[in-house]
FIKE-185328 format. One line per field, with one value per residue (C-alpha): residue number from 1; residue in one letter; x, y, z. Coordinates in Angstrom, 2 decimals. Layout:
num c(NUM;...) .
residuo c(a;...) .
x c(X;...) .
y c(Y;...) .
z c(Z;...) .
END
This chain:
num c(1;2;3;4;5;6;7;8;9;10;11;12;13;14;15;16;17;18;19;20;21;22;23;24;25;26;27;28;29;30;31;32;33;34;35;36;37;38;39;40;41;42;43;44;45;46;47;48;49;50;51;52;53;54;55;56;57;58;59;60;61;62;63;64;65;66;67;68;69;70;71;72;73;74;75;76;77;78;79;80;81;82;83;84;85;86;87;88;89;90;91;92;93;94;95;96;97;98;99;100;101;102;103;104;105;106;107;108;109;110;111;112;113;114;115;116;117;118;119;120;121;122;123;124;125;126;127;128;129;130;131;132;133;134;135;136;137;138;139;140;141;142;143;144;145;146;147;148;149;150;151;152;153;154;155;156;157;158;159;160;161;162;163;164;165;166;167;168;169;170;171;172;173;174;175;176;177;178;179;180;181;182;183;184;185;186;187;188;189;190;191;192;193;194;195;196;197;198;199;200;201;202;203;204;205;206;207;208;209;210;211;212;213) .
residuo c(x;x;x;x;x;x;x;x;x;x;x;x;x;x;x;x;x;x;x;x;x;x;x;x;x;x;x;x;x;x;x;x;x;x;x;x;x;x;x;x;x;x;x;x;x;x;x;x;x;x;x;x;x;x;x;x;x;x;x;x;x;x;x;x;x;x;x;x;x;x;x;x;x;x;x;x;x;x;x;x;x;x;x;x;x;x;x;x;x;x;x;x;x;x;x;x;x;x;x;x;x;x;x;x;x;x;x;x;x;x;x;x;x;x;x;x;x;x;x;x;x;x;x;x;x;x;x;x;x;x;x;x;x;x;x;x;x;x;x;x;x;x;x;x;x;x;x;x;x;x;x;x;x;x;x;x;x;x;x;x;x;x;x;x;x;x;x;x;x;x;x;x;x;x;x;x;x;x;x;x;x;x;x;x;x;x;x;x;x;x;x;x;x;x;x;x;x;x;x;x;x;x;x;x;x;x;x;x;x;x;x;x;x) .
x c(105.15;103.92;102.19;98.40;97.84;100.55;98.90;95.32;96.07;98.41;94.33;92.48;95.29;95.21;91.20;91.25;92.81;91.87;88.30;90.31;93.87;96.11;98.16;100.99;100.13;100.27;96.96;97.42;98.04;94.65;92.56;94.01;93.70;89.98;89.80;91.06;88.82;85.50;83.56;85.19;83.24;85.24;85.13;88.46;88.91;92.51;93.38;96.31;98.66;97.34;94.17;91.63;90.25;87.42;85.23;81.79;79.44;77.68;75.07;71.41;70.44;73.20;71.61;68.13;69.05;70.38;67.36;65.66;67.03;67.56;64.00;63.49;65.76;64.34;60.78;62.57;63.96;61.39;60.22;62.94;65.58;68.61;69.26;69.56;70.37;73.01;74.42;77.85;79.58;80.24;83.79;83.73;87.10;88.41;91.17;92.29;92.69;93.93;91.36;88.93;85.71;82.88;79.71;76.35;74.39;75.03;72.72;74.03;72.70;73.63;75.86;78.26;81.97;84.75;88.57;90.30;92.86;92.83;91.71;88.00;87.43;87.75;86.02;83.05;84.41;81.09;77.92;75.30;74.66;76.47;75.22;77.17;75.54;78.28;78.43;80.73;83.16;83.41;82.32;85.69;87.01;83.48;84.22;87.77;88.75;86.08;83.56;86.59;87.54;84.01;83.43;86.00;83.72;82.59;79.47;78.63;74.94;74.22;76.51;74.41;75.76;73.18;73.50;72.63;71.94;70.19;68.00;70.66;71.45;73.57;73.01;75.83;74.13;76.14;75.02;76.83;76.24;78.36;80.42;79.36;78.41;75.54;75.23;72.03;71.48;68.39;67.86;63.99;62.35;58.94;60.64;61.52;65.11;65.00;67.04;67.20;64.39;61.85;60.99;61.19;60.35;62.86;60.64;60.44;64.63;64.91;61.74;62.17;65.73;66.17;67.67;69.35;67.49) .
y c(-93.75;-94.53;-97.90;-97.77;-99.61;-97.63;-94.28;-95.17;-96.67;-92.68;-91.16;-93.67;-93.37;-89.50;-88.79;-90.53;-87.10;-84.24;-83.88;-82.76;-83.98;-82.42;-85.62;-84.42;-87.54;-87.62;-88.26;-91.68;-92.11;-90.50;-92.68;-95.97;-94.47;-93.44;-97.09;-98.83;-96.91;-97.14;-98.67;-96.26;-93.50;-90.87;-88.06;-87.77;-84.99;-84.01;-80.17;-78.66;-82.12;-83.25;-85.64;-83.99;-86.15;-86.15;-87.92;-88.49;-87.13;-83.54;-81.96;-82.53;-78.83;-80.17;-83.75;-82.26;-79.79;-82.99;-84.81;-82.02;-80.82;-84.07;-84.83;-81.47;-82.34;-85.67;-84.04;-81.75;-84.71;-86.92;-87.35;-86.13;-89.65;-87.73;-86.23;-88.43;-86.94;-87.99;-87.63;-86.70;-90.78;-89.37;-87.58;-85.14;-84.11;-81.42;-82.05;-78.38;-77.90;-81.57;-81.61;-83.70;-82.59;-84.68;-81.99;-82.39;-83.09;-83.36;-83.84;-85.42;-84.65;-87.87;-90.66;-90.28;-89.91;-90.78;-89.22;-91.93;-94.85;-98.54;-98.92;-98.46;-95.95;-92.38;-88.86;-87.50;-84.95;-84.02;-82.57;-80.29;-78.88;-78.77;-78.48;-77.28;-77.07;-74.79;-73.50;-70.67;-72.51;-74.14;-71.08;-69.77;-73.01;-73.39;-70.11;-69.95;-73.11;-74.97;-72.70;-71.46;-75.19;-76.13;-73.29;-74.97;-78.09;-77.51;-79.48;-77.52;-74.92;-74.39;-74.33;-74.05;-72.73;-73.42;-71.57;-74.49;-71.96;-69.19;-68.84;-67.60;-69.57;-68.14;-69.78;-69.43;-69.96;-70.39;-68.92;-71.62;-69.22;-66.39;-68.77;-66.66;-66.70;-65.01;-65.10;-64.61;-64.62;-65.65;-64.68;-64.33;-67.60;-66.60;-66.13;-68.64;-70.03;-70.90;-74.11;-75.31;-72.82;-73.84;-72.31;-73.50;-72.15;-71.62;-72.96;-76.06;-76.36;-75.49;-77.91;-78.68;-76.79;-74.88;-71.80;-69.30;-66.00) .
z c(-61.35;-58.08;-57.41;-57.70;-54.55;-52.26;-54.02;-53.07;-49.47;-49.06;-49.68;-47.53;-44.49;-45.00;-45.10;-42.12;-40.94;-42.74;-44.56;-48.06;-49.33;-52.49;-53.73;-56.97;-59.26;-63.31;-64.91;-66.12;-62.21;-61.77;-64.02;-62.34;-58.58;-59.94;-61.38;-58.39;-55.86;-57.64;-54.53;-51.73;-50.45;-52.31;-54.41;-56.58;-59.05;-61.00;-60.53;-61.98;-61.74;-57.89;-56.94;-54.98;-52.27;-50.03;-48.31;-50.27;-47.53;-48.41;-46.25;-45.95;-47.85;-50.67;-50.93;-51.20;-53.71;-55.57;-55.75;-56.46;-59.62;-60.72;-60.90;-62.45;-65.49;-65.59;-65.87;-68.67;-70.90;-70.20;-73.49;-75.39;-76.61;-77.29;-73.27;-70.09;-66.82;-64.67;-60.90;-59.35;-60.18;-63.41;-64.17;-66.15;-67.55;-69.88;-72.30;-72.73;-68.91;-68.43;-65.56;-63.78;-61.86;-60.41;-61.30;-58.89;-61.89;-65.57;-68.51;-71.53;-75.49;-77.25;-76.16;-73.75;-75.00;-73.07;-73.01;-74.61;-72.94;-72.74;-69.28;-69.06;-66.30;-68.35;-68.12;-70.01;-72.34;-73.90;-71.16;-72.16;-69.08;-65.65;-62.51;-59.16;-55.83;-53.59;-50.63;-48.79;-48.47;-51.97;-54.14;-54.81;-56.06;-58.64;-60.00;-59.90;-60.97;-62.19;-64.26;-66.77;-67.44;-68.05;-70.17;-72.74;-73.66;-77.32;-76.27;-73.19;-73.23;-69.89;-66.81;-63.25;-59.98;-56.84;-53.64;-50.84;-47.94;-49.50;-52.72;-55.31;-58.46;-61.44;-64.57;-67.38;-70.86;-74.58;-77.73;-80.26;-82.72;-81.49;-79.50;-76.58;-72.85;-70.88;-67.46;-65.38;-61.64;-59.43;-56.06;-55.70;-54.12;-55.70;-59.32;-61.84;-63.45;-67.14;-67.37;-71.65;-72.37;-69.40;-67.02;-63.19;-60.36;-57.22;-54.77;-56.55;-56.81;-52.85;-51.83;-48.26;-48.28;-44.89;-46.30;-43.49;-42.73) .
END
């Protein structure tokens, strides 16, 4: 096992150089390199046995969109105990794909429960709905590799792909009764989304977004 330290001072020196790194580590290696650069300005995920590193810096139409939506599930949950919405510091991680993803947004039903070791820094296992803000460049890698892994969470409903640069969201929702998946997409600004069963508009989820013509 390589040492935590020499491990997370290999992602600082190398992010100095390129804007996303592939690192082959073990998970347990993950958790403490997640663990040991908490305060950095970093986004680490675990994908198919390597860390995924970047630097923590999105653009201003992904930022926006971010405040945005989370105010709009705030405004949903308000008065409802049981849900909290969250940002992108949480990890979310899924046991059957042995991966870890850092989602936009995420709303949790219930308390919060974490993948099991002793350290204390460990992924969510159990969202109720996911949010992803993508662009070109990181669509393929949502959809690819991220949307099947999400889709085994028993606890998931809704899963939520944003467009940042033009008005087009696809929302993935699950019937827990037939244990199955439905997909709708959005692409009308003047329209409205249905996010948990209410409806929002579009203009209000890309307020003060500069979409391209």
């Amino acid at each position: 096992m390589i040492a935590v330290a020499s491990l997370s001072e290999s992602i600082i020196e190398r992010l100095e150089e390129e804007r996303v790194i592939f690192i082959p580590a073990s998970l347990e290696e993950y958790w403490d390199v997640l663990e040991e650069m908490a305060d950095e300005p970093y986004t680490l995920e675990y994908i198919n046995g390597e860390i995924k590193a970047k630097m923590s810096q999105a653009s201003d139409n992904h930022e926006t969109i971010v405040a945005n939506i989370l105010a709009i599930l705030r405004n949903i949950y308000l008065e409802k105990e049981d849900y909290k919405a969250m940002g992108s510091a949480k990890t979310v991680y899924v046991p059957d794909c042995e991966m870890a993803f850092n989602p936009d947004a995420l709303v949790m039903k219930g308390e919060s429960l974490l993948f099991p070791r002793k350290r204390k820094v460990a992924g969510i296992i159990n969202p109720y709905i996911l949010v992803e803000i993508h662009s070109d460049s990181t669509e393929e890698f949502d959809m690819k590799k991220k949307l099947p892994c999400y889709k085994k969470l028993d606890s998931i409903h809704q899963i939520i792909y944003i467009e940042q640069n033009k008005p087009y969201i696809t929302i993935y929702t699950k019937n827990q009764s037939i244990q199955h998946w439905f997909n709708d997409d959005y692409d009308d600004l003047d329209g409205t989304v249905k996010i948990d069963g209410v409806d929002i508009s579009m203009k209000e989820i890309y307020h003060k977004v500069i979409l391209k013509e």
